[in-house]
N, C-alpha and C positions, 0 to 999 in steps of 0.2 A: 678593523672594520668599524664605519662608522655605527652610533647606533641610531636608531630610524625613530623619528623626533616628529612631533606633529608639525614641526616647521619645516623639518629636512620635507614629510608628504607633502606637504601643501605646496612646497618651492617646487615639486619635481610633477605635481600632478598639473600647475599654472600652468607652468613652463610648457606643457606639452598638450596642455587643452583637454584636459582628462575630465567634460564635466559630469559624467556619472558617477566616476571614481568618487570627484571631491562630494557631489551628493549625497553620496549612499553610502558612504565607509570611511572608516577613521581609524590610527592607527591601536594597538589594542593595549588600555591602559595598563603599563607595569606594575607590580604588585608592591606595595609597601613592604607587607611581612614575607620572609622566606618559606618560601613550598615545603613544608612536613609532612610525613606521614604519607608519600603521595608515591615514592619512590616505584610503585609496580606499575601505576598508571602511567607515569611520566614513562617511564620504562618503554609503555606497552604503545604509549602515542607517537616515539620519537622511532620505535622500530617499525611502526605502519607508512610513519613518513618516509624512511627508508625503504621502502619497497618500487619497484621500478614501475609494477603497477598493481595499480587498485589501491593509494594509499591516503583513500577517505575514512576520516575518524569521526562515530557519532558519538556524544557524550548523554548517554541516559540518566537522570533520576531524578528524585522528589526536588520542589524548591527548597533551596537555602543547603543542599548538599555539597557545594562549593566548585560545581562545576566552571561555571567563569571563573574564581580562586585560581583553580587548576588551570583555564589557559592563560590567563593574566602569570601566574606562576612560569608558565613553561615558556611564555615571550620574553620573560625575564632572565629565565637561564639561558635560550637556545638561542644565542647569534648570530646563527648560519643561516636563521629563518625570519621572512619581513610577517610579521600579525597584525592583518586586517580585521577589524568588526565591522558587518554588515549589519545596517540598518534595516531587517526586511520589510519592517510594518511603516516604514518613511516610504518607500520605495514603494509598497501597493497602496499607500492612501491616496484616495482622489483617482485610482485604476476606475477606466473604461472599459475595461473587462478583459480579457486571461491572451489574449494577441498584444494589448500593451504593456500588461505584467512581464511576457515574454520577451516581448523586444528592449524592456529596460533592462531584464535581466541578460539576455545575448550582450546587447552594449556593455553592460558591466562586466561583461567577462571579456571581450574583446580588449578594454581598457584595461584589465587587469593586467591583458599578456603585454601590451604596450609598456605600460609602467614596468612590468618584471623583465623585461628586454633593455631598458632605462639603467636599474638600478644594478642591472648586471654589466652594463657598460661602466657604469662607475663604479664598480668595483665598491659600492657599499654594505653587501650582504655578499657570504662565500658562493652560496650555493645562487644565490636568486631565489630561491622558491619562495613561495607565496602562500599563508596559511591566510584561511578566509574564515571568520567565526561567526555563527551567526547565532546570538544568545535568543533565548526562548522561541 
């Protein structure tokens, strides 16, 4: 499986006219040092993703407790899964109020399902699925 490269995004989100995608989301930077001490969580995120439904993961706590660490870590190990971060505070600046917030966010999900119909066609990710992160 390929691994999913801010080049490999960019060429597939072009390609197919994705321009909210390429606005709002980027793919989610791999972690230099290896994921320690994280084993229950990673555990606990990779068995919620495996659920058929309901398998939304929030990640609670203080700043600097390493919760981006943590998904950066688990985009690094899990390569069955494509990790997006979501820009949300790009995405409401400059909002004319909570109907256009709405409708950028619909689009960004519609293009999400577009691009994960894409990347399952090419056979770059096993499963397709699409983890969408969106820090603070």
């Amino acid at each position: 499986m390929a691994e999913m490269t801010k080049q490999n995004f960019e060429a597939i989100v072009s390609k197919l006219n994705l321009n909210t995608l390429k606005l709002y989301t980027n793919p989610v930077r791999l972690s230099e040092y290896p994921l320690q001490g994280r084993k229950r969580e990673v555990t606990a995120i990779l068995s919620t993703f495996a659920r058929k439904v309901i398998s939304n993961v929030i990640l609670l706590g203080a700043p600097g407790v390493g919760k981006t660490a943590l998904v950066q870590g688990l985009a690094k190990k899990d390569k069955s899964r494509v990790y997006l971060e979501v820009n949300l505070s790009t995405m409401l600046v400059g909002d004319n109020g909570v109907t256009e917030a709405a409708d950028r966010l619909r689009r960004l999900f519609e293009e999400v399902e577009i691009y994960q119909a894409e990347i399952r066609s090419q056979n770059q990710a096993q499963s397709g699925e699409i983890v969408m992160f969106i820090d603070e």
